[in-house]
Rosetta silent file (secondary structure, phi, psi, omega in degrees, C-alpha in Angstrom):
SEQUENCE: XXXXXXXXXXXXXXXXXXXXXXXXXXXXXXXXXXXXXXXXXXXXXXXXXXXXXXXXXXXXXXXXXXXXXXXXXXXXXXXXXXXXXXXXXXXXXXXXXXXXXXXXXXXXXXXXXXXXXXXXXXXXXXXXXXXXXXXXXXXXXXXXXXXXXXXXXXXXXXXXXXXXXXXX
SCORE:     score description
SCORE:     0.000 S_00000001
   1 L     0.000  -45.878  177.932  -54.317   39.105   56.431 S_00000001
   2 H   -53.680  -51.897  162.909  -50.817   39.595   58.132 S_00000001
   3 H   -49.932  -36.479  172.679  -50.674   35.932   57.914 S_00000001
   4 H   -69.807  -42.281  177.950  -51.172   35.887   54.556 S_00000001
   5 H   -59.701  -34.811  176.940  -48.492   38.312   53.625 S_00000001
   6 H   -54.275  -64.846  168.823  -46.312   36.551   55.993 S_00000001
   7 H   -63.943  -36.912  156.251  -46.819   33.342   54.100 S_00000001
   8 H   -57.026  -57.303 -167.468  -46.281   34.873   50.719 S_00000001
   9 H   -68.065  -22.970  178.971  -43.297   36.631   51.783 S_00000001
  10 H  -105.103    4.923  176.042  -41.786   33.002   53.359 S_00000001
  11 H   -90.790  -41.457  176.682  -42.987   31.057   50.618 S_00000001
  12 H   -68.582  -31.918  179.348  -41.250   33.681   47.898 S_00000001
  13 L   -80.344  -53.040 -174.924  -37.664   33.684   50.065 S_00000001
  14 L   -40.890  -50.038 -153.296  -37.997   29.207   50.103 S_00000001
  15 L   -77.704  144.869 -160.380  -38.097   29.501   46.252 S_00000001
  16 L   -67.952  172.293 -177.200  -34.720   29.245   44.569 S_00000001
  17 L   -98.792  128.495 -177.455  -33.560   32.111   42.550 S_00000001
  18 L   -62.322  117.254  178.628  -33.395   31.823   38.756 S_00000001
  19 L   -92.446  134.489  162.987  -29.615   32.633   37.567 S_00000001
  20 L   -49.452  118.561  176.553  -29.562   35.204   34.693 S_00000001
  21 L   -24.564  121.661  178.125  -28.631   32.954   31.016 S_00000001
  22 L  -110.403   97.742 -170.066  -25.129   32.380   31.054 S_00000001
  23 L   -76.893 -173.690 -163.070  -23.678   31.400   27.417 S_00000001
  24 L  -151.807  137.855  174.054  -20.471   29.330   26.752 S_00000001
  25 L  -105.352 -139.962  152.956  -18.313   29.088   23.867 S_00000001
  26 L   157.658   62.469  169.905  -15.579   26.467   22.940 S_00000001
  27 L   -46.567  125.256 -168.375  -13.988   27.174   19.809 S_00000001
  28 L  -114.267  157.073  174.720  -12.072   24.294   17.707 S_00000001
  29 L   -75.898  166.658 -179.524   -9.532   24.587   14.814 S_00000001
  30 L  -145.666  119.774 -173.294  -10.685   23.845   11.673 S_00000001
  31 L  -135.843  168.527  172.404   -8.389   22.741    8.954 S_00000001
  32 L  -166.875  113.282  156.144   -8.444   21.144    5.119 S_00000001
  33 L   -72.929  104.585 -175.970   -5.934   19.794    3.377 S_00000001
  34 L   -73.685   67.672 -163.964   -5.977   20.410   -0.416 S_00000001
  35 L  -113.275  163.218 -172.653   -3.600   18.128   -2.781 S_00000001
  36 L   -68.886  153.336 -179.452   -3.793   17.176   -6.475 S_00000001
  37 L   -72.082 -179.171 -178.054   -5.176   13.557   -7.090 S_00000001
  38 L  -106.676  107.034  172.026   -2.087   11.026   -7.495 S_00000001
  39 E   -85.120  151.252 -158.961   -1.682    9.928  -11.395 S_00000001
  40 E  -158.638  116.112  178.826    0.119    6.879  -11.407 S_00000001
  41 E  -135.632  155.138 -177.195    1.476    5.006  -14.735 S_00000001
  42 E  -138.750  153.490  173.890    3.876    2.110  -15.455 S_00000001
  43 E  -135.771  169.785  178.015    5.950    0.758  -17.894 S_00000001
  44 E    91.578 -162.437 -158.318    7.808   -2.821  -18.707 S_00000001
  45 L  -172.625  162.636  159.801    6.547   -5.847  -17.339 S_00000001
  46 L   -93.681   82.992 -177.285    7.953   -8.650  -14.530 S_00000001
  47 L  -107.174   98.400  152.328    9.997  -10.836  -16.420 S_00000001
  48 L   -24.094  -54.438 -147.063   11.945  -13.966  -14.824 S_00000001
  49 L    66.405 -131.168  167.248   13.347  -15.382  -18.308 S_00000001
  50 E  -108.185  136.926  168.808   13.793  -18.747  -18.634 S_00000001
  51 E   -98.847  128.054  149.650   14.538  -21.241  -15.486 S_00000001
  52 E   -70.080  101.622  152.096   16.309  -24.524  -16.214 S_00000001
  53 L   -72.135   82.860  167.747   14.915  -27.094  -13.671 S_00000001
  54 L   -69.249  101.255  167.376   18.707  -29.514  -13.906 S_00000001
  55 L    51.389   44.325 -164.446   17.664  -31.998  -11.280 S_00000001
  56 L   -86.641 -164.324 -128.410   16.187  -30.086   -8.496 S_00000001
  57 L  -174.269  -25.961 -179.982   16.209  -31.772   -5.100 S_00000001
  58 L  -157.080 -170.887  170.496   14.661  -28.956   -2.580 S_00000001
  59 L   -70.278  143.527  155.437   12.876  -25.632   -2.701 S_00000001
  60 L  -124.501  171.934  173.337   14.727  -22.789   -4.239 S_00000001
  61 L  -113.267  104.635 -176.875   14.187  -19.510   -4.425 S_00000001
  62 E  -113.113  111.561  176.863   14.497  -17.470   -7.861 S_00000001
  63 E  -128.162  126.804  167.014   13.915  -13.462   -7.046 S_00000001
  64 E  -110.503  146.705  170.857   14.904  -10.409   -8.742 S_00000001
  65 L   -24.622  145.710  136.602   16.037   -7.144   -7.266 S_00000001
  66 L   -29.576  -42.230 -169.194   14.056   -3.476   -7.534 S_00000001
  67 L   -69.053  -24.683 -165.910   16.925   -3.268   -9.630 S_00000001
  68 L    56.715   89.525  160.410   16.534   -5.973  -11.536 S_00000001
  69 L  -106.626  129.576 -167.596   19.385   -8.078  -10.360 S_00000001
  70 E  -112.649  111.271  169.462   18.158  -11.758  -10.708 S_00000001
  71 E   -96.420  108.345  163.648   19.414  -14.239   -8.083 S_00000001
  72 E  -109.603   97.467 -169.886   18.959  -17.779   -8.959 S_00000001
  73 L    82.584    3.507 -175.193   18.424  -20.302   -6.550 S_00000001
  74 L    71.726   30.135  173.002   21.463  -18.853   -4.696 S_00000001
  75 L    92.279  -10.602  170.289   24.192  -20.118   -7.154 S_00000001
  76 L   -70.554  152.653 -162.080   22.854  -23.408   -7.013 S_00000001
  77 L   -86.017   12.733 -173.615   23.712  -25.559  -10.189 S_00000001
  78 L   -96.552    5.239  162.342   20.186  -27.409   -9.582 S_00000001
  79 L  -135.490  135.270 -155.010   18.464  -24.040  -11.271 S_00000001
  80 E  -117.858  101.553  163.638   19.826  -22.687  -14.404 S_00000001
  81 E   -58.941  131.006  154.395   18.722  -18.602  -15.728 S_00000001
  82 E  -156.401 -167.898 -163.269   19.160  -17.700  -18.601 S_00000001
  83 L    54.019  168.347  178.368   17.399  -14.754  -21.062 S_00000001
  84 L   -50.833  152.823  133.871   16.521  -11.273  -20.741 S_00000001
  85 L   -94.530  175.186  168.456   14.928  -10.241  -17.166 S_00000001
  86 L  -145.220  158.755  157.852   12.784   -7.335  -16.338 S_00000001
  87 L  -126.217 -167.361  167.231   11.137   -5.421  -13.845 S_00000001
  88 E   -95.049  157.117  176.820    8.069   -2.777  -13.972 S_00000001
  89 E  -131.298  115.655  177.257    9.134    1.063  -13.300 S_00000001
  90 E  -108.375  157.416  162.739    5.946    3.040  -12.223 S_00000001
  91 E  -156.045  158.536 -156.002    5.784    6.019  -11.820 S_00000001
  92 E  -131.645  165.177 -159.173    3.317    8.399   -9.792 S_00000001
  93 E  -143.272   81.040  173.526    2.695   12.377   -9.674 S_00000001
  94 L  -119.411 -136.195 -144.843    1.458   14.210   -6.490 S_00000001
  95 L  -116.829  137.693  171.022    1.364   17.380   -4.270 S_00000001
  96 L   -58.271  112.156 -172.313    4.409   18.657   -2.908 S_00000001
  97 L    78.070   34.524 -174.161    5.756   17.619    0.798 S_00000001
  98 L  -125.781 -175.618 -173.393    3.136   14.874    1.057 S_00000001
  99 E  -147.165  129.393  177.390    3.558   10.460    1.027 S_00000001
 100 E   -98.770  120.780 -172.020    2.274    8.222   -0.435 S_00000001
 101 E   -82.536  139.385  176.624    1.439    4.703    0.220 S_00000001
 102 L  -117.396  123.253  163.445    2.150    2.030   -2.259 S_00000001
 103 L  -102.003  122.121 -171.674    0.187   -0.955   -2.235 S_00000001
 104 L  -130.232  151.082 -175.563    0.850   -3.834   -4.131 S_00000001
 105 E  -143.844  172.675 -161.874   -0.656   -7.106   -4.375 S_00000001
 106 E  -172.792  155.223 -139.081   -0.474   -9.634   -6.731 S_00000001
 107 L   -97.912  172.930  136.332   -2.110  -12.721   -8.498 S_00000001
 108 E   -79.076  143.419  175.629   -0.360  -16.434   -8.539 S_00000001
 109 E   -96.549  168.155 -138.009    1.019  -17.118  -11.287 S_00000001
 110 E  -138.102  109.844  169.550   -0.683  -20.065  -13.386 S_00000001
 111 E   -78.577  136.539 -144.744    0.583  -22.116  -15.754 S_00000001
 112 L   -98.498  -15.431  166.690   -1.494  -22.197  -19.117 S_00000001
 113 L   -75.151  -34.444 -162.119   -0.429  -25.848  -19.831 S_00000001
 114 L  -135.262  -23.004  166.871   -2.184  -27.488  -16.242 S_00000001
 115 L    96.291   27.922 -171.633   -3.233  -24.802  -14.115 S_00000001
 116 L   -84.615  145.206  166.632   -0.349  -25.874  -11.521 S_00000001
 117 E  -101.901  164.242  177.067    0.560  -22.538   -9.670 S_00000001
 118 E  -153.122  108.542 -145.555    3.452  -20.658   -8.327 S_00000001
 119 E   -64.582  125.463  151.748    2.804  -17.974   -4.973 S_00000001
 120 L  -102.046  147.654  167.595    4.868  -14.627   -6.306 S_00000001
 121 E  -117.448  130.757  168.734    5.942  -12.695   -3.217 S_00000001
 122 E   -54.748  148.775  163.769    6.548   -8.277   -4.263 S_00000001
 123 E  -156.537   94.917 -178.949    9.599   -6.669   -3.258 S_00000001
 124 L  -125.221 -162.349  167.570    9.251   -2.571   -3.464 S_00000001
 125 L   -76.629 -157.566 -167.179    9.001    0.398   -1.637 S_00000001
 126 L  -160.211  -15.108 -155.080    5.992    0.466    0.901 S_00000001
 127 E  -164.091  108.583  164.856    5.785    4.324    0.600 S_00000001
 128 E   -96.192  169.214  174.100    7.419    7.935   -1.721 S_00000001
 129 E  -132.917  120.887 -159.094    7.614   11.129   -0.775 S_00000001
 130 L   -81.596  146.927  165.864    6.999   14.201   -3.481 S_00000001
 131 L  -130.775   20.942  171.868    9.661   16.632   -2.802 S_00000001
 132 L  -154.694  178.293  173.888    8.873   19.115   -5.579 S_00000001
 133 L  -112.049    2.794  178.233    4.875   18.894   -7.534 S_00000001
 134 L   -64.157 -156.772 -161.843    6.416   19.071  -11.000 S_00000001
 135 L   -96.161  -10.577  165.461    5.196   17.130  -13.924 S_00000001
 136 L   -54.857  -38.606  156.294    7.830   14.629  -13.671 S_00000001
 137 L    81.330  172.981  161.927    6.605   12.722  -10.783 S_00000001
 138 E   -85.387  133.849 -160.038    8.491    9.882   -8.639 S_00000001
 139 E  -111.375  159.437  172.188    9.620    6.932  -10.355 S_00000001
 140 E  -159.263  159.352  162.963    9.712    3.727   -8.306 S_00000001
 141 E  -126.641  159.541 -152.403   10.412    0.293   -9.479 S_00000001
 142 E  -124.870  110.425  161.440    8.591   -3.372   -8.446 S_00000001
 143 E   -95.889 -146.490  148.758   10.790   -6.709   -7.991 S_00000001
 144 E   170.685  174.684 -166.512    9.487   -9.953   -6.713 S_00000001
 145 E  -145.529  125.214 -167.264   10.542  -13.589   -5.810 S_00000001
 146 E  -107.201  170.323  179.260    8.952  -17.358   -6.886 S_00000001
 147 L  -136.458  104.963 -178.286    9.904  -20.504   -5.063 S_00000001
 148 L   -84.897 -172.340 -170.888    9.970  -23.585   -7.084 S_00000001
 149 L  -161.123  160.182  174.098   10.208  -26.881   -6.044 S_00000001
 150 L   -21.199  -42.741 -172.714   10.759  -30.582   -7.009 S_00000001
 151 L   -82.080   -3.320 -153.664    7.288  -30.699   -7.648 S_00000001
 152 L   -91.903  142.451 -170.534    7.083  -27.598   -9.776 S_00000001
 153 L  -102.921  135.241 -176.947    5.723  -28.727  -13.626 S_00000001
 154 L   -55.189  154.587  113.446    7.186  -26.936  -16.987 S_00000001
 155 L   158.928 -158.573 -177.002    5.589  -24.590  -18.910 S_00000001
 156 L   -90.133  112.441 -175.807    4.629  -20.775  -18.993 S_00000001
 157 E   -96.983  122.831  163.717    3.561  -19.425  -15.669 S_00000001
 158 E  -146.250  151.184  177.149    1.765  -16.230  -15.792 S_00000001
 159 L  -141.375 -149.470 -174.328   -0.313  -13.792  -13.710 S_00000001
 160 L  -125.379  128.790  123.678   -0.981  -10.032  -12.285 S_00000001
 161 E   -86.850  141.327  173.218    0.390   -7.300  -10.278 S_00000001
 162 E  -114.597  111.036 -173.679   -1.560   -4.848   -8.891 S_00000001
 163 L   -76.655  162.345  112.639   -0.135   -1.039   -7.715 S_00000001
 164 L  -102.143  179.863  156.605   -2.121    1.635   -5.880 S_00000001
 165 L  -169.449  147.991 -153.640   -0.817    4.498   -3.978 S_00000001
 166 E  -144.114  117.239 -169.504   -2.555    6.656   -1.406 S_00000001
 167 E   -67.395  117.132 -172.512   -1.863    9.761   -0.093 S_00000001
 168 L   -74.803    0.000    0.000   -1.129    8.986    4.036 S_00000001
């Protein structure tokens, strides 16, 4: 019998001891940022006017400004401007101390006599910033630049731009 107690008692000290549950926390912030959607409207159109081709001879470049300042062909006399230009003025309405991404993309334009095309490249802002939420919003305006070329065929070239803007 002494053996047996003996052997209980060295069998109960071998087994490990069970540590009382020990819980853990690990608390994280938790935030949410609340802003107004972004309304976004435009007015005007992206108007060249009319290009003269007068002999041309290389690529040019005809682009107007955000501003609408129209540079044609860089003063060369082998492209000739003339008429009104335009640009689009958008303008978008969000949450106070936030930015906004502007995306813009944009079709070729396509001439409706042949289907010959001509690549517009945009020229904006990339991004606003609201610095008050009133109803007035941020105004921004959209230029862009075509490049014709010896090769380029009369008639009325037209296409699309497309805005977005995205709260960053």
């Amino acid at each position: 019998m002494r053996k047996l107690i003996l052997g209980l008692i060295a069998a109960c000290s071998a087994a490990p001891a069970l540590a009382a549950p020990v819980s853990a926390t690990a608390p994280v912030e938790v935030r949410a940022k609340v802003v107004r959607p972004l309304m976004l409207t435009s007015t005007g159109s992206l108007n060249f006017g009319t290009i003269i081709l007068n002999g041309l001879t290389g690529n040019r470049t005809v682009s107007l400004s955000t501003t609408n300042v129209r540079n044609c062909g860089g003063g060369t006399v082998e492209l000739i401007c003339s008429g009104a230009s335009s640009v689009p003025t958008y303008n978008v309405r969000g949450t106070n101390n936030q930015t906004a991404t502007i995306i813009k993309t944009a079709t070729n334009l396509v001439n409706a006599a042949n289907g010959a095309t001509l690549s517009l490249t945009l020229i904006g802002p990339t991004s606003i910033s609201f610095t008050n939420s009133s109803s007035n919003g941020v105004n921004f305006t959209i230029g862009a630049s075509i490049t014709l070329t010896p090769a380029t065929s009369e008639g009325v070239y037209s296409g699309t731009v497309n805005v977005q803007v995205d709260y960053q």
